[in-house]
C-alpha positions as MATLAB code, in Angstrom:
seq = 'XXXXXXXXXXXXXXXXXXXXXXXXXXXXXXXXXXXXXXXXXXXXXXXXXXXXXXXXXXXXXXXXXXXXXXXXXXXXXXXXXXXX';
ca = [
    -110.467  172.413  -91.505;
    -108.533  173.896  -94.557;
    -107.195  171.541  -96.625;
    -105.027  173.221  -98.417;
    -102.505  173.678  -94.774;
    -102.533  169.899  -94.469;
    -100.005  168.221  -96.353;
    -100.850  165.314  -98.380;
    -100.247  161.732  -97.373;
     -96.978  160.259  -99.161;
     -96.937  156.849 -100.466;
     -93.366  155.533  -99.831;
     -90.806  156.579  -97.394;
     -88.351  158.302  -99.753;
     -91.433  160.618 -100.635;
     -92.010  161.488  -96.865;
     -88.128  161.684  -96.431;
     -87.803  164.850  -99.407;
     -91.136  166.733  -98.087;
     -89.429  166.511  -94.754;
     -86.228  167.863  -96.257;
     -87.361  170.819  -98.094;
     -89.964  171.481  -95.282;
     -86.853  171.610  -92.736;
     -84.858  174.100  -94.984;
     -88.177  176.328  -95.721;
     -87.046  175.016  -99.571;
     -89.884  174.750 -102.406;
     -90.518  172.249 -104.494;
     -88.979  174.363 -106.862;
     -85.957  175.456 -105.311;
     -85.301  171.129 -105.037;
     -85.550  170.767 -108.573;
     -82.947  173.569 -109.525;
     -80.452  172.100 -106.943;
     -80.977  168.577 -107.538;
     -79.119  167.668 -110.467;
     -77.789  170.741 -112.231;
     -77.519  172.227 -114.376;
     -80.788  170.210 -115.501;
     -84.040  171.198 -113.373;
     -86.281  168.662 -111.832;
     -89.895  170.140 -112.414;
     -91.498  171.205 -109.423;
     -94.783  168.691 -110.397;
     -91.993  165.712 -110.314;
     -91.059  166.623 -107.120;
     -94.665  166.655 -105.725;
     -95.494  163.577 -107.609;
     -92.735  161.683 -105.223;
     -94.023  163.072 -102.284;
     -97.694  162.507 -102.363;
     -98.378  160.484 -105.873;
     -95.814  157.135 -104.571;
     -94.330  158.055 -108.033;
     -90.740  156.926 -108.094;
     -87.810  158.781 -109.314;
     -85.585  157.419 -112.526;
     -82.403  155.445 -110.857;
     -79.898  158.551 -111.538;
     -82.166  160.745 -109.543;
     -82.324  157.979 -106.751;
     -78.488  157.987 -106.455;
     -78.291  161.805 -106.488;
     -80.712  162.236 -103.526;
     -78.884  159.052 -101.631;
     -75.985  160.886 -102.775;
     -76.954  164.486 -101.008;
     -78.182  162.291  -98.135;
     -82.100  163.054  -98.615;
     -83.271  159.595  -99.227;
     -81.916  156.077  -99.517;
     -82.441  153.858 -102.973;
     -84.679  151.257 -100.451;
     -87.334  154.284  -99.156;
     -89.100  153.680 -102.216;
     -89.819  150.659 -101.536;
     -90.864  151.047  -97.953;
     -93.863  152.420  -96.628;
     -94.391  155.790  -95.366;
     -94.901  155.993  -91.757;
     -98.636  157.093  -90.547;
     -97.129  158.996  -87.476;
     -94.960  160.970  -89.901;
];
């Protein structure tokens, strides 16, 4: 099986929760960090981190994606799902 066409596992739910939201809008990781929080960009690598590393955005971030209705402050503390 190729590896690289299977996504990595996330860590938390908020991390599942913002692959699932770029992955619904055909949006890169890239793309995410330029409309996240302009006119700042959110590297690309931060954004991947999240979603497969369980690292955890800074609290502004956290309110800006609860904010745009990605992600809720408590998904990163909760478990991603398995089934996900």
């Amino acid at each position: 099986m190729d590896q690289s066409s299977t996504p990595a596992p996330t860590q938390h739910r908020a991390g599942q929760k913002i692959r699932d939201y770029r992955t619904a809008r055909d949006m890169s990781a890239e793309e995410l960090g330029k409309r996240l929080d302009p006119p700042r960009t959110i590297p690309a690598q931060s954004i991947y981190n999240w979603e497969t590393r369980g690292k955890v955005a800074r609290a502004p971030l956290q309110r800006r994606l609860n904010l745009l209705g990605i992600c809720a402050p408590a998904d990163w503390l909760e478990p991603a799902k398995e089934n996900a």
